[in-house]
C-alpha positions as CSV (number, residue, x, y, z in Angstrom):
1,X,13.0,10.3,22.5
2,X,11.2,13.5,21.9
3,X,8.1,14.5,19.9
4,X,9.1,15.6,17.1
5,X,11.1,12.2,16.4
6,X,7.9,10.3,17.2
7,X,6.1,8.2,14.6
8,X,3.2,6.9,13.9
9,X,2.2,3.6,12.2
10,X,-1.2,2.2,10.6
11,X,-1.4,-1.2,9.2
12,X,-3.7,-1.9,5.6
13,X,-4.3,-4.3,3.2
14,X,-1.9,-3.9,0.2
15,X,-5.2,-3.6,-2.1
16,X,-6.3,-0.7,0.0
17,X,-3.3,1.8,-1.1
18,X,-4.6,3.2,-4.3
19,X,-7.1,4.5,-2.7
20,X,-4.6,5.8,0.3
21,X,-3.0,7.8,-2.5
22,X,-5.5,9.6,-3.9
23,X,-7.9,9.8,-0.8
24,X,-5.7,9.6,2.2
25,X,-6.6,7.6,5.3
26,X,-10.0,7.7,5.9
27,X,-12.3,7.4,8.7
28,X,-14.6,4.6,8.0
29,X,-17.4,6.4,8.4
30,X,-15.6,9.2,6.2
31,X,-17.1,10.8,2.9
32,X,-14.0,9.7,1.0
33,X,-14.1,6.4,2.7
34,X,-13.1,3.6,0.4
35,X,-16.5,1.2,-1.1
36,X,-14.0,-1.5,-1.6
37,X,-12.2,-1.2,1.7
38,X,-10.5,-4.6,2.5
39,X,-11.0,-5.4,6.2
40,X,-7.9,-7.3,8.3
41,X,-8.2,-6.9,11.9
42,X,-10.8,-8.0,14.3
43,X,-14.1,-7.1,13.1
44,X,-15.3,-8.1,16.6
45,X,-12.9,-5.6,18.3
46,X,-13.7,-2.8,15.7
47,X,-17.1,-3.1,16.4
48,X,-16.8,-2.8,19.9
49,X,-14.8,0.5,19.5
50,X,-17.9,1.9,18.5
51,X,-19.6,2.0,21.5
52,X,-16.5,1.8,24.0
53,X,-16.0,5.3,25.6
54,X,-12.9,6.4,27.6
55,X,-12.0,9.2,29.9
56,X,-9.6,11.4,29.4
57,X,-8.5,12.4,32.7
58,X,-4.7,13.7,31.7
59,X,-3.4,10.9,34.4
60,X,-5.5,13.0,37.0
61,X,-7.7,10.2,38.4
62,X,-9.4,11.9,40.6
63,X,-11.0,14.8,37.7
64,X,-14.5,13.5,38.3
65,X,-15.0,16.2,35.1
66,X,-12.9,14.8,32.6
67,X,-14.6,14.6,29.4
68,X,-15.5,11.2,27.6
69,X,-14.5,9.9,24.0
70,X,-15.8,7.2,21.9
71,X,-13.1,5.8,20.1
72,X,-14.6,4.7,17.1
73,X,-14.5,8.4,16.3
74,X,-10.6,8.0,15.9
75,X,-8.6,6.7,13.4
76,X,-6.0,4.8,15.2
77,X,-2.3,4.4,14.9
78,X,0.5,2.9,16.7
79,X,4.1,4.2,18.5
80,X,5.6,0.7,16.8
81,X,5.4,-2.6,14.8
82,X,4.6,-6.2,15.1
83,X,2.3,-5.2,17.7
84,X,0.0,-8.5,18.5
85,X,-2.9,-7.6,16.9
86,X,-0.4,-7.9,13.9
87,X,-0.1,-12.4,15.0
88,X,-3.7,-12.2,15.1
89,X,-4.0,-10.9,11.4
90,X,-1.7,-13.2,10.1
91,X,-2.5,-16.4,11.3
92,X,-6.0,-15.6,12.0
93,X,-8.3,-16.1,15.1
94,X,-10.9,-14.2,17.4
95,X,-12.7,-12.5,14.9
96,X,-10.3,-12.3,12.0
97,X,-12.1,-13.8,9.1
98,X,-9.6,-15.4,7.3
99,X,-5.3,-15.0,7.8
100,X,-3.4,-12.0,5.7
101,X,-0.6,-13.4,4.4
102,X,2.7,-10.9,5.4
103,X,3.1,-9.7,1.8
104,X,-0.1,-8.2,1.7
105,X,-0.2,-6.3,4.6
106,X,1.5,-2.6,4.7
107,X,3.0,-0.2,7.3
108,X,2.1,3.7,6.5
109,X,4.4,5.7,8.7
110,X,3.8,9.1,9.7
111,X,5.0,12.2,11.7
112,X,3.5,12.4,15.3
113,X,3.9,16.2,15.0
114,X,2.4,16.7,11.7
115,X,-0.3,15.0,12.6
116,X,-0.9,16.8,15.3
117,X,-0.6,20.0,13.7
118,X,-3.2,18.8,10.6
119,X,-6.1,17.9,13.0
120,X,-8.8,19.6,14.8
121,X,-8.6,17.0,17.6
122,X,-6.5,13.9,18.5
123,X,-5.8,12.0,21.5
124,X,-3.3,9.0,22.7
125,X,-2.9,6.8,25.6
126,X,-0.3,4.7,27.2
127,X,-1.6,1.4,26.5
128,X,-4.2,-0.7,25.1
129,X,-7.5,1.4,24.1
130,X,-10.0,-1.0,25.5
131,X,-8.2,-1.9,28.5
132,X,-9.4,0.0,31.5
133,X,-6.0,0.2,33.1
134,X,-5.0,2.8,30.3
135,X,-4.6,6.4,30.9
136,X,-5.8,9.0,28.1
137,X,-4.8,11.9,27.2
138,X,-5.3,15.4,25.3
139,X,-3.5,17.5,23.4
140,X,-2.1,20.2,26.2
141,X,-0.2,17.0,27.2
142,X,1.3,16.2,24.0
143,X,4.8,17.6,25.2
144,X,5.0,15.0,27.2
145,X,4.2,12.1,24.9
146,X,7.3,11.1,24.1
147,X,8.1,10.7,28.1
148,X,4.5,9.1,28.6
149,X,4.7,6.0,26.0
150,X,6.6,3.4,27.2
151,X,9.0,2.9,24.5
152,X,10.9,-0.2,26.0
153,X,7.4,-1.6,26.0
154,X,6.8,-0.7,22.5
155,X,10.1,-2.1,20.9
156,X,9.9,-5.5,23.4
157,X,10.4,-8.8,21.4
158,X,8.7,-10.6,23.6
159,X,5.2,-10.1,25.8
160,X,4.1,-13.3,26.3
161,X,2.6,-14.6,29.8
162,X,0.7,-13.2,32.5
163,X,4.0,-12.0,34.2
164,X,4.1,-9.9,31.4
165,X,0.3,-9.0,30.7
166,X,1.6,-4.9,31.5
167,X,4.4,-5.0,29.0
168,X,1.9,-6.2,26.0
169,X,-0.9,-3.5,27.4
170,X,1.8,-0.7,27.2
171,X,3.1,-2.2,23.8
172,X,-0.4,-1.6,22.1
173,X,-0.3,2.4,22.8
174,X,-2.2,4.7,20.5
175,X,-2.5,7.9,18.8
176,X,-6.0,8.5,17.9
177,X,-6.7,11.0,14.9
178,X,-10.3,12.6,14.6
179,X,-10.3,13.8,11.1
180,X,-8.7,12.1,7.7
181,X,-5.2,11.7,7.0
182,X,-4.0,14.0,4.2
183,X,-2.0,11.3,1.5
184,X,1.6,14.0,2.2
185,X,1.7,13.3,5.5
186,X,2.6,9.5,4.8
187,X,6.3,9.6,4.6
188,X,7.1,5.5,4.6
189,X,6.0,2.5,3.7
190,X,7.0,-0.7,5.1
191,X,6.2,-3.7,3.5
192,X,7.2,-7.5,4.0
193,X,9.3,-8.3,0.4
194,X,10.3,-7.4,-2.9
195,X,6.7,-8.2,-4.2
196,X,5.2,-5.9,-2.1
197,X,7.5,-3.6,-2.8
198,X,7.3,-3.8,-7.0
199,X,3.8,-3.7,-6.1
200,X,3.6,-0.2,-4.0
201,X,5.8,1.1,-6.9
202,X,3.3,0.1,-9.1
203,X,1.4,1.9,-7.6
204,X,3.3,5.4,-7.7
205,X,4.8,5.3,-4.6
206,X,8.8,6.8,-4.6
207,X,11.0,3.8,-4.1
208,X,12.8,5.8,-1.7
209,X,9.7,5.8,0.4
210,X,9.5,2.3,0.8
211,X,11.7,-0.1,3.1
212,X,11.7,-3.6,3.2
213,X,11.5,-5.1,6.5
214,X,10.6,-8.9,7.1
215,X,11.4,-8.8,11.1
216,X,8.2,-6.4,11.4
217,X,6.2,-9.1,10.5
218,X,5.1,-12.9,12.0
């Protein structure tokens, strides 16, 4: 793997795309935010993001300097799909409100290294946000994402367990993007079925930009 064959993906509500289209995606606390935003993660664990900071030390532990990031200041994205946030979603739990049933729920793929080149500041890590085991980093490491995210992790089937409590850390990598996503620099979209499907072409999106693929869902 190198960088510039790494993607990036961001899960929504099928409702939110329109919006996606004209708007891009938006920081929630964005100008062009979307009014009618339909919510379908964990509201407890986005809420928590507000205040949680991290370090971003570059994997040098002992830079008692390294500066500090709040990560509710990022608009996150993951190296992969069915991640288990995703189970969560679906079936509902925590602090999910109520299940999203598979065929309303989207993929939005992107380029790592467009991204990268379209924003003033962006971050990732090599594991869970939240979890204090996980190492952050800048931008004058982003040569070495590709080596630093563990892909085997990422693609795993299976994480369940406390034997494997590092695999499903490493799995949940992110990207984190400070400023909005520009609408061109979604390439894909990845939904769950042929309804979804009509319905993203509905919506104007190329049907060549759109795959259909039920294993990256519950």
């Amino acid at each position: 793997m190198v960088l510039k064959d790494v993607n990036l993906y961001r899960m929504t509500h099928i409702d939110n795309i329109p919006h996606i289209l004209q708007y891009g995606i938006t920081h929630r606390k964005s100008p062009n935010a979307n009014p009618n935003f339909v919510a379908i993660g964990d509201i407890s664990l986005i809420n928590s993001r507000d205040q949680k900071q991290v370090t971003v030390d570059n994997g040098d532990f002992l830079n008692l300097e390294a500066p500090s990031i709040t990560l509710g200041h990022f608009i996150p994205f993951y190296f992969g799909v069915k991640m288990p946030m995703l189970y969560v979603i679906q079936n509902g739990g925590n602090f999910v409100p109520e299940p999203t049933p598979p065929e309303k729920i989207v993929y939005m793929a992107c380029s790592a290294i467009q991204i990268i080149r379209q924003q003033n500041m962006c971050y990732f890590c090599d594991g869970h946000a939240t979890d204090n085991l996980t190492t952050f980093y800048d931008t004058t490491k982003v040569n070495d994402l590709a080596k630093i995210v563990d892909w085997d992790a990422v693609k795993a089937s299976y994480w369940g367990g406390q034997e494997n409590l590092n695999i499903k850390r490493k799995k949940q990598a992110e990207f984190l993007a400070a400023d909005d996503i520009a609408p061109n620099l979604i390439f894909g979209f990845v939904c769950y079925n042929d309804a979804g499907k009509n319905t993203l072409v509905e919506y104007g999106i190329k049907e060549e930009q759109i795959k259909i693929i039920p294993t990256a869902f519950y």
